[in-house]
N, C-alpha and C positions, 0 to 999 in steps of 0.2 A: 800299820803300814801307811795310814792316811800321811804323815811327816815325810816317808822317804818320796812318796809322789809331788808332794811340798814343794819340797828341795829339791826336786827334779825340774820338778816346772819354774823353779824360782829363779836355777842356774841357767837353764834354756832361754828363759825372757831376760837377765841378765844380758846373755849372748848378745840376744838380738837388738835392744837398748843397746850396747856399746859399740856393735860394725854400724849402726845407723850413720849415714851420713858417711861411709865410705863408700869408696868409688870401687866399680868391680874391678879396676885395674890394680888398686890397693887391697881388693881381695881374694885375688888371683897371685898377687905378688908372694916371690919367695925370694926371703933376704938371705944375701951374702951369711952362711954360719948354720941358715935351717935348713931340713931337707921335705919342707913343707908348709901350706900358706892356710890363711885363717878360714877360707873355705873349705879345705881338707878336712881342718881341725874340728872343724863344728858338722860334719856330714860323714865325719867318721863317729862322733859319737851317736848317729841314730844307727850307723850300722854295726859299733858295738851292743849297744842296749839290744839290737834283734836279734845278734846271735846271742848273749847271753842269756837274754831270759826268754824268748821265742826260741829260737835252734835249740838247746842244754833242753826246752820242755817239750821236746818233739813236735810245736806246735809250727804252722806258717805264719812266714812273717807276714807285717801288715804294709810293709814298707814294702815300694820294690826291689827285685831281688839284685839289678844291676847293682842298686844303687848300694846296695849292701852290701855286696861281692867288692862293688868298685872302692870302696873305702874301708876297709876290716883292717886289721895289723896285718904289717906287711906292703903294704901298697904304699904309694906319694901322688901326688898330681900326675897324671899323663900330657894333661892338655886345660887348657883355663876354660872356667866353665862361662856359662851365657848366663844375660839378665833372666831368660826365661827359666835356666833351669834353678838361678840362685833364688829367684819365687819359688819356685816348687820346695825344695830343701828350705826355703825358712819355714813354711808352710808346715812340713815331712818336724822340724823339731820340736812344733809341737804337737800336733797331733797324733805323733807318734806316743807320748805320753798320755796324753786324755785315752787312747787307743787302750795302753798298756794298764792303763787302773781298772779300766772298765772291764777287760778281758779278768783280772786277775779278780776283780772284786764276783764276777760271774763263775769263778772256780774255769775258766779254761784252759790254765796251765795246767789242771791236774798235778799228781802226785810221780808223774815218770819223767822226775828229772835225769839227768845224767851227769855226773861227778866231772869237775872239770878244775884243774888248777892253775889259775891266773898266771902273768908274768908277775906280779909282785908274790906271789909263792903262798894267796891266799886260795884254798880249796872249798869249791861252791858245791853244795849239796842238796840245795832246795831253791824252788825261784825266789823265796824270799831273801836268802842269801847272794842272790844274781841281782836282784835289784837293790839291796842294798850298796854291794860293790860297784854298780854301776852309775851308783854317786859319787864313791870315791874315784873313779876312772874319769866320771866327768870335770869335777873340781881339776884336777891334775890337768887336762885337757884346756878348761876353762883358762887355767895360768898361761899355759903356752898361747893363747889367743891373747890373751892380754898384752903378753910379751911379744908379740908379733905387731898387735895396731902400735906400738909405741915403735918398734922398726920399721915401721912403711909410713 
């Protein structure tokens, strides 16, 4: 598992190395064609990663729960967010990760997951399977960001 955390943490810092040096109105910005901006996109993946392998393990999140309600699938921007809370969500990407190795290396997901099948029509059966996908979800996520700083 030690690799899928890897590559969790590799794509998170990634993230954060490539909005450096934008401006929050360039990350609040949503271009003509999306129906969402690069803040979304990167504060939606800590509040997929809680439901998928936190919610599916009957466990609580470690993220807050607004914050994860406020950006799950389904949802878009409501309103642009502030510099103080785009610290707090850089902050929330990764240590929601160091959070989630730790938890998982400590056995706190336990064994009561809950069977869940993705929009890409892959069916998760154990948290290990939850965080696996939830580097494929990221990467996917990851592109749309990328493809956003190059329209703003």
């Amino acid at each position: 598992m030690r690799f899928n955390f890897d590559t969790l943490r590799a794509t998170r810092n990634n993230i954060l190395k490539d909005i450096e040096g934008l401006s929050l109105e360039q990350l609040n910005a949503i271009p003509e064609g999306f129906n969402n901006n690069i803040v979304w996109n990167f504060v939606h993946l800590i509040a997929t990663q809680q439901r998928l392998v936190y919610l599916l393990s009957g466990t609580p999140y470690v993220a807050p729960e607004d914050i994860v309600e406020g950006y799950k699938i389904g949802t878009k921007p409501e309103q642009p967010v502030t510099q103080l809370q785009l610290e707090e969500y850089k902050q929330l990407l990764l240590t929601t990760v160091d959070q989630m190795e730790q938890d998982y290396e400590q056995g706190v997901f336990g064994s009561d997951f809950k069977t869940y099948t993705t929009s890409y029509k892959v069916t998760l059966t154990t948290v290990e399977d939850a965080i696996n996908f939830n580097n494929v979800h990221e990467g996917l996520h990851y592109g749309v960001i990328m493809t956003l700083i190059h329209a703003v």
